[in-house]
C-alpha positions in Angstrom: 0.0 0.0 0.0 1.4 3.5 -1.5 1.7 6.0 1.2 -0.2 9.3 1.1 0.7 12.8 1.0 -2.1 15.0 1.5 -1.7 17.9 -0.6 -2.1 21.0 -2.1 0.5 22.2 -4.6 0.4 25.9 -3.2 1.4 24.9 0.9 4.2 24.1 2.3 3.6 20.4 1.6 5.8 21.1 -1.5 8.4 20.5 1.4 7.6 16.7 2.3 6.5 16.0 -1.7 10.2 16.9 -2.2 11.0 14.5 0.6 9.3 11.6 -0.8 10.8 12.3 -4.3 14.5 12.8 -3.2 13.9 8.9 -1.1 12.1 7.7 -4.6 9.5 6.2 -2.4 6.3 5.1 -3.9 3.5 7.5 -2.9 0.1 8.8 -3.6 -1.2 12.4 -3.9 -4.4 13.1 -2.0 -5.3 16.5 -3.0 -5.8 18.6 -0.1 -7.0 22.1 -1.4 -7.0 24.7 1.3 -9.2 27.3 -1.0 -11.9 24.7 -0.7 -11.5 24.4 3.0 -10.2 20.5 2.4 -7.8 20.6 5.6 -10.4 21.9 7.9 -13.3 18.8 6.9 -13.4 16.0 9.8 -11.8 13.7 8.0 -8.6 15.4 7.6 -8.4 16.4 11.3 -8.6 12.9 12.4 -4.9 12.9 10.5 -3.8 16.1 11.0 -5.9 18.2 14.5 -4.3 21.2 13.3 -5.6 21.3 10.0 -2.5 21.8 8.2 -0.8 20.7 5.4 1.1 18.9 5.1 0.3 15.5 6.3 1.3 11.5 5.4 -0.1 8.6 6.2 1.8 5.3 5.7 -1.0 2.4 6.6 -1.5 3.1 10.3 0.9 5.6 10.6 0.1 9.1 10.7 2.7 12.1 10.5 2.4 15.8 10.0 4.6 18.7 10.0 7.1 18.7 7.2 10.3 18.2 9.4 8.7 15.1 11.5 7.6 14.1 7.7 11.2 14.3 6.4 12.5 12.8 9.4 10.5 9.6 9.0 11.2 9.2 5.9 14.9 9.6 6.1 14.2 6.6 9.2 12.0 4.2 7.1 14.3 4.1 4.1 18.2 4.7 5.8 19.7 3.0 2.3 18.7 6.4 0.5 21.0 8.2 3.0 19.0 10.9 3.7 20.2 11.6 7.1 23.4 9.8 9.3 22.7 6.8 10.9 22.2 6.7 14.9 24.8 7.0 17.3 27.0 8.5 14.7 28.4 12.0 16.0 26.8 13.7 12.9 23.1 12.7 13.8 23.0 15.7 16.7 23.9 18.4 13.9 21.5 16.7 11.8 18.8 17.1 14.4 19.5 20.2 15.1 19.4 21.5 11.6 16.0 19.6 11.6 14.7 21.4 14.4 16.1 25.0 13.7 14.7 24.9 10.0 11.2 25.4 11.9 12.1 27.0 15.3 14.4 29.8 14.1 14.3 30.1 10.2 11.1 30.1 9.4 9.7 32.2 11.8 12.5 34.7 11.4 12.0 34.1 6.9 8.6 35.0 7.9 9.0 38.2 9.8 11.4 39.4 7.1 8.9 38.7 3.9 6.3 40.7 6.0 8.6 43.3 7.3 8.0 42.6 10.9 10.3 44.5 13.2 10.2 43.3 16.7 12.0 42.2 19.8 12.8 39.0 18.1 14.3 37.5 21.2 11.0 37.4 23.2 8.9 35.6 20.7 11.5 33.1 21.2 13.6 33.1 17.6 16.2 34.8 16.1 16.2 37.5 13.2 16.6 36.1 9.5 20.1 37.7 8.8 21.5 35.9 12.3 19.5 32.1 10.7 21.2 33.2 7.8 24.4 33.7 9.4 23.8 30.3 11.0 23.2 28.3 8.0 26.2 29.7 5.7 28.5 28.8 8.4 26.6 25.1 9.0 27.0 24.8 4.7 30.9 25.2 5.3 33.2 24.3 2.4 30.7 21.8 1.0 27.9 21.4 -1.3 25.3 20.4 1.1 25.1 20.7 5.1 26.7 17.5 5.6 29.3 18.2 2.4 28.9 16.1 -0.6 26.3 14.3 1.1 22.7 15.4 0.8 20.1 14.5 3.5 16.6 15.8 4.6 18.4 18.9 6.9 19.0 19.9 3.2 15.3 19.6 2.3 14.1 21.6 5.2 16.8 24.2 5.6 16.9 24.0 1.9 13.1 24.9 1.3 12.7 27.4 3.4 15.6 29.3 1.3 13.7 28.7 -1.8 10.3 29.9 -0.5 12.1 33.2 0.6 13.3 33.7 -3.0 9.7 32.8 -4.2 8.3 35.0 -2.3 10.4 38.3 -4.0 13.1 37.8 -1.0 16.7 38.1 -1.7 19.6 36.7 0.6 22.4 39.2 -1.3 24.8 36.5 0.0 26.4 34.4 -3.2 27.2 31.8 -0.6 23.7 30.8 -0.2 22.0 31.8 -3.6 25.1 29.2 -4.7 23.4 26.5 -2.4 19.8 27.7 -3.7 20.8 27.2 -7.1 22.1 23.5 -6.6 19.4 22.5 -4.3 16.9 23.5 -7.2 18.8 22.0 -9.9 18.5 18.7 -8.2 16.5 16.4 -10.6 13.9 15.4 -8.0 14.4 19.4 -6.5 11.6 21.7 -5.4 11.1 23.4 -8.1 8.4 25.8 -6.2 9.7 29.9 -7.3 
């Protein structure tokens, strides 16, 4: 039985559709359109109680959130090499990288496409020039996060680089329109902006 990715092509489920594709797992589309109010139907909270997108079920499994998406992913199928194995001193970095893709970068991508201006430390993240600070020195030397390797901290981190420059942002740092331009130039990359 084919998992399924509830979705609708203009959400942030572009994130774990990328996911699936970079781990060439076999998986089925449920549209999911938010303009029709789809997420917020009964059915779909008994997957996902926030009515967001995205969402996966594999069998009696049932995931949401784009990192916790990527992250099982990476789990179920460890010969794709999506992430480092357990109990290898790279799998903290890789967590964290999970982790801060949501708690600190997109938040702080966020305030910047909307031009918030506030006391940044109080709502608990940092501003996007400091997460982009953080992520150009995490991408170091290499081509990816974790060098020549590419794993699902790329797809979040990644993601949340390319829907900035969708959205009309700019990072005016060549380091990490570089790392844009290879992430989208993957052949299974999201192609999203």
């Amino acid at each position: 039985m084919a998992m399924k990715l509830y979705f609708d092509p203009r959400s942030r489920a572009q994130v774990a559709k990328w996911m699936l594709d970079e781990a060439e797992v076999d998986y089925e589309i449920v549209p999911t359109l938010i303009r029709e109010g789809a997420h917020k139907r009964p059915e779909f909270l008994k997957i996902n109680p926030a009515g967001k997108l995205p969402a996966l079920v594999d069998g009696r499994t049932r995931i949401f959130e784009n990192a916790a998406i990527c992250m099982y992913i990476a789990e179920k199928y460890p010969g794709k090499r999506l992430a480092p194995a357990v109990g290898t001193p790279e799998r903290g970095r890789y967590l964290s990288l999970m982790v801060y893709s949501t708690a600190q970068l997109e938040p702080s991508m966020g305030d910047s496409l909307l031009k918030i201006k506030s006391n940044n430390s109080a709502r608990g993240w940092t501003d996007f020039e400091q997460a982009k600070d953080a992520v150009e020195r995490e991408l170091g030397d290499g081509p990816y996060l974790f060098g020549a390797q590419f794993t699902a901290a790329d797809v979040m981190i990644g993601s949340m680089l390319i829907w900035h420059r969708a959205f009309g942002g700019r990072t005016n740092r060549p380091k990490l329109d570089a790392y844009i331009h290879r992430l989208q130039a993957r052949p299974k990359g999201m192609k999203f902006g």
